[in-house]
PyMOL commands that place a pseudoatom at each C-alpha (Angstrom):
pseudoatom trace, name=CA, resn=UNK, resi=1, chain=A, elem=C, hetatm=0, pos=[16.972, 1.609, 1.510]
pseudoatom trace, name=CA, resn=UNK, resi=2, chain=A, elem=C, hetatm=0, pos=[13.493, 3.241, 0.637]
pseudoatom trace, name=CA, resn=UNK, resi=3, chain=A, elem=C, hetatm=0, pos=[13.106, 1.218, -2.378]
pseudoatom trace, name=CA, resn=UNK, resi=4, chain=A, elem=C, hetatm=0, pos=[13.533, -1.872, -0.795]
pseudoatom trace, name=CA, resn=UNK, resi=5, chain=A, elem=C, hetatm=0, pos=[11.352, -1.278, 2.377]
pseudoatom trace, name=CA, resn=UNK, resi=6, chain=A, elem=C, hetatm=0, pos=[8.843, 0.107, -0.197]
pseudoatom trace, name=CA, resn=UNK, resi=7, chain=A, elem=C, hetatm=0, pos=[9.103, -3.548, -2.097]
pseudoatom trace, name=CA, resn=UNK, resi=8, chain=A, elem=C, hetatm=0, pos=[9.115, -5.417, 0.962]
pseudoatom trace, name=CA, resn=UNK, resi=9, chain=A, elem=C, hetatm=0, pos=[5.375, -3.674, 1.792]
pseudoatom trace, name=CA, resn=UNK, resi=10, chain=A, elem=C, hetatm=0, pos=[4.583, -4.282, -1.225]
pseudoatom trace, name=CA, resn=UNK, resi=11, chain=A, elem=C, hetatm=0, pos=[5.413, -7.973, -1.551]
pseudoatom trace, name=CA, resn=UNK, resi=12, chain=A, elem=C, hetatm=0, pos=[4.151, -8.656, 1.922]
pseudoatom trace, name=CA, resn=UNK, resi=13, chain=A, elem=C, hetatm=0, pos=[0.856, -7.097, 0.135]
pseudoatom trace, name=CA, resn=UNK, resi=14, chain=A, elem=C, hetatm=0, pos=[0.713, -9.743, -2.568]
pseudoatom trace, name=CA, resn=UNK, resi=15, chain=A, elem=C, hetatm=0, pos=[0.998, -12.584, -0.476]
pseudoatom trace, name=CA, resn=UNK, resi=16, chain=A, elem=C, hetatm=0, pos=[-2.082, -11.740, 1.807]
pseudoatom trace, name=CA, resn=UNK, resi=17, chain=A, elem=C, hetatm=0, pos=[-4.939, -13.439, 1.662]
pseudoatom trace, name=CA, resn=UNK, resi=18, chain=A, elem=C, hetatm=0, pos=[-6.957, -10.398, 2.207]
pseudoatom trace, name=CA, resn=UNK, resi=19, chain=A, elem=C, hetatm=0, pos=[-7.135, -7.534, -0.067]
pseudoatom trace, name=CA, resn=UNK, resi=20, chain=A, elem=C, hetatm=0, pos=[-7.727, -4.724, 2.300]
pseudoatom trace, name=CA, resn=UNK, resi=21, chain=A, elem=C, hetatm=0, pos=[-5.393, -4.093, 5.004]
pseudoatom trace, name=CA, resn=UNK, resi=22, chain=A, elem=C, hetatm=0, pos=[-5.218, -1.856, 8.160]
pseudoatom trace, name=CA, resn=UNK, resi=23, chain=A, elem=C, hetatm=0, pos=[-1.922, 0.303, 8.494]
pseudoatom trace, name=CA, resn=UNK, resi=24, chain=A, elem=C, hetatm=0, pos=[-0.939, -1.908, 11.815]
pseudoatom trace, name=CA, resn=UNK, resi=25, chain=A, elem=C, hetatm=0, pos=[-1.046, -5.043, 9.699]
pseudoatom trace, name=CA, resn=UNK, resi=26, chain=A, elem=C, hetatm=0, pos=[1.056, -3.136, 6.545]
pseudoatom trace, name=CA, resn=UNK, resi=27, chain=A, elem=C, hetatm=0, pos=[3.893, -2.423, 9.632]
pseudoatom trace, name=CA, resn=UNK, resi=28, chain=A, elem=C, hetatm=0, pos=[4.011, -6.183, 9.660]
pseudoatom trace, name=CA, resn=UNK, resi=29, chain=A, elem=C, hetatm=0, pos=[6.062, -6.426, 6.337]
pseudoatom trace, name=CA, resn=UNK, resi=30, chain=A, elem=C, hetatm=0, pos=[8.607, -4.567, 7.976]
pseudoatom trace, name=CA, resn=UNK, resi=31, chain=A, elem=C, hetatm=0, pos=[9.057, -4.678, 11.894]
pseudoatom trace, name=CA, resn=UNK, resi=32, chain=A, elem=C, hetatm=0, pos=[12.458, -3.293, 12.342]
pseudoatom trace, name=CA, resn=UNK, resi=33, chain=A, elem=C, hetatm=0, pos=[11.400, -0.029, 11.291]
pseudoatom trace, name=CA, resn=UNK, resi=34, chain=A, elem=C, hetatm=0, pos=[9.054, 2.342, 13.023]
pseudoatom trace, name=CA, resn=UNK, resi=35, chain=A, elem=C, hetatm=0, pos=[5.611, 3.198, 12.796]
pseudoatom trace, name=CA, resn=UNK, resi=36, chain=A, elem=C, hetatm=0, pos=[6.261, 6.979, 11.752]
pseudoatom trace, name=CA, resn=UNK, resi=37, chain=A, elem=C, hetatm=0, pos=[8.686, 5.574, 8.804]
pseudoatom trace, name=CA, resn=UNK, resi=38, chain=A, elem=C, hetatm=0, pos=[6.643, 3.005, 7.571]
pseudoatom trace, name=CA, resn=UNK, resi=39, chain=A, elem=C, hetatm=0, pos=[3.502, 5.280, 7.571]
pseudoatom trace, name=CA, resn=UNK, resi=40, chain=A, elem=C, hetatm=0, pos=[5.830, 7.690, 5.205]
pseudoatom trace, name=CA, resn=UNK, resi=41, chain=A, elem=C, hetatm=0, pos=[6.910, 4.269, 3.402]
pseudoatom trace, name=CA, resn=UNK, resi=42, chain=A, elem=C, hetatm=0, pos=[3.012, 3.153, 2.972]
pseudoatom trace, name=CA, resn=UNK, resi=43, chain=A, elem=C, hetatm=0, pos=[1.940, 6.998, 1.909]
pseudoatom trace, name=CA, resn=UNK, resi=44, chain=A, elem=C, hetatm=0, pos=[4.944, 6.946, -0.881]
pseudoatom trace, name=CA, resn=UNK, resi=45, chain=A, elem=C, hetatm=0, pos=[3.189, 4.041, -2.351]
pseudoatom trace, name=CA, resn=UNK, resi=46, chain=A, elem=C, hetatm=0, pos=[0.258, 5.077, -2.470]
pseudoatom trace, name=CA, resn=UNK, resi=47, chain=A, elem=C, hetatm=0, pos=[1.376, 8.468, -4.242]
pseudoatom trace, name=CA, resn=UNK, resi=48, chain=A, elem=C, hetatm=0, pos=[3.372, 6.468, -6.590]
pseudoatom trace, name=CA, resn=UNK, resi=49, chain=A, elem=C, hetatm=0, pos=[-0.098, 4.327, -7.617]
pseudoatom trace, name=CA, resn=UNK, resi=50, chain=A, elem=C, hetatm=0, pos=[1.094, 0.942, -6.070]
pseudoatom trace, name=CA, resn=UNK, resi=51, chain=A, elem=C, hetatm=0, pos=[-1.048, 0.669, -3.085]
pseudoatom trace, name=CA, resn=UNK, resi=52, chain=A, elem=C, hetatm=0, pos=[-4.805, 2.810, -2.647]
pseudoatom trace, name=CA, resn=UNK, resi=53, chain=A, elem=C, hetatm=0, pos=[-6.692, 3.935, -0.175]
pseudoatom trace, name=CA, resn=UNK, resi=54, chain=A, elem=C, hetatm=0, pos=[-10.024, 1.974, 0.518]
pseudoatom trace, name=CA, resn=UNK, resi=55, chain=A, elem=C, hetatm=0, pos=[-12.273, 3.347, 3.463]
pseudoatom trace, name=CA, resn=UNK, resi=56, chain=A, elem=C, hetatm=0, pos=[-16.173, 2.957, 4.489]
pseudoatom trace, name=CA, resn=UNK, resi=57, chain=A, elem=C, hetatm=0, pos=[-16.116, 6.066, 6.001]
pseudoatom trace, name=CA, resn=UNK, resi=58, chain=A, elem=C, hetatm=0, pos=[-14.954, 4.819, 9.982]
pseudoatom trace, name=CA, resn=UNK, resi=59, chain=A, elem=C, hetatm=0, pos=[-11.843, 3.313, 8.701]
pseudoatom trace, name=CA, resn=UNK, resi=60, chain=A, elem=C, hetatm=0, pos=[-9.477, 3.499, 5.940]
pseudoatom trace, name=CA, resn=UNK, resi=61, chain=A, elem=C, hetatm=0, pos=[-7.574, 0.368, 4.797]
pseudoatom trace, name=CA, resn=UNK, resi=62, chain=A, elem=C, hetatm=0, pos=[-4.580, -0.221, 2.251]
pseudoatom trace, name=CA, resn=UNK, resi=63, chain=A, elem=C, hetatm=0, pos=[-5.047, -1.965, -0.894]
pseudoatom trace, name=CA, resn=UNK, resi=64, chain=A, elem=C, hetatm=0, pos=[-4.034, -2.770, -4.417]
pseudoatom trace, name=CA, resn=UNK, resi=65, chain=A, elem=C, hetatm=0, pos=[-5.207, -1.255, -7.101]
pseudoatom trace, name=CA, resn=UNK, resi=66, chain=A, elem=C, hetatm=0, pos=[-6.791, -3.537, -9.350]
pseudoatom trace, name=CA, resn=UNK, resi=67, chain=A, elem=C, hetatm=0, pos=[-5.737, -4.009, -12.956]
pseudoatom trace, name=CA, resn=UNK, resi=68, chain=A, elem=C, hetatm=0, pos=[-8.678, -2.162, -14.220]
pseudoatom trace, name=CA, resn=UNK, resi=69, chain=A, elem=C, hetatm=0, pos=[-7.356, 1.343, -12.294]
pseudoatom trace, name=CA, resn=UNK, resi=70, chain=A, elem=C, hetatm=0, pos=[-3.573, 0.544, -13.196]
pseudoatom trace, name=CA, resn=UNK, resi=71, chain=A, elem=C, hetatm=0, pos=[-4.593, 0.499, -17.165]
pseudoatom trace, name=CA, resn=UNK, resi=72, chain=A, elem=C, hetatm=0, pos=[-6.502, 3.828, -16.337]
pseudoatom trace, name=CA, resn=UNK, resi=73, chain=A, elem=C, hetatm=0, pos=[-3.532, 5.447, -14.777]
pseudoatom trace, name=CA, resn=UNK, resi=74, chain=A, elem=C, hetatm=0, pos=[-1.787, 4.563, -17.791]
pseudoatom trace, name=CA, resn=UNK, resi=75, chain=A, elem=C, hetatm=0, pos=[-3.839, 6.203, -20.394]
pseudoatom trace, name=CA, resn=UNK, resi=76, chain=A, elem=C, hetatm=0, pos=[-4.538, 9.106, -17.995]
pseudoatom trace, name=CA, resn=UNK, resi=77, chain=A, elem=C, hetatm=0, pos=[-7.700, 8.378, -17.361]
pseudoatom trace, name=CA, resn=UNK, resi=78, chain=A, elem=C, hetatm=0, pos=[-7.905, 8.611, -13.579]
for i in range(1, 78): cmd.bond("trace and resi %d" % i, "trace and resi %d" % (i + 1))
show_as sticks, trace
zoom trace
């Protein structure tokens, strides 16, 4: 099951027009569950390098990484 909620966030993430997202919007991908297990969800992805932390110092959003980071993380560089 956390596979598939994880790839539900994440596809929900691709198909955003935005590329930052709050943590109330992310909970939006997948409304049956709640907020507590989606925050766990959301904080599994980021460990695992599919989504990042962005903040300006108030407020921390959710993003992608961008393909530049990803190719990083591959070669160890990060």
């Amino acid at each position: 099951m956390s596979d598939d909620v994880k790839e539900r966030i994440l596809d929900w993430v691709k198909q955003q027009k935005k590329s930052k997202l709050y943590f109330n919007d992310l909970c939006k991908a997948v409304p049956e569950i709640k907020m507590m297990q989606a925050k766990k969800f959301v904080n599994e992805l980021v460990s695992e390098g599919k989504l990042k932390y962005w903040s300006s110092g108030s407020t921390t959003m959710y993003m992608l990484p961008s393909e530049g980071d990803v190719a990083k993380e591959e070669k160890g560089m990060n």
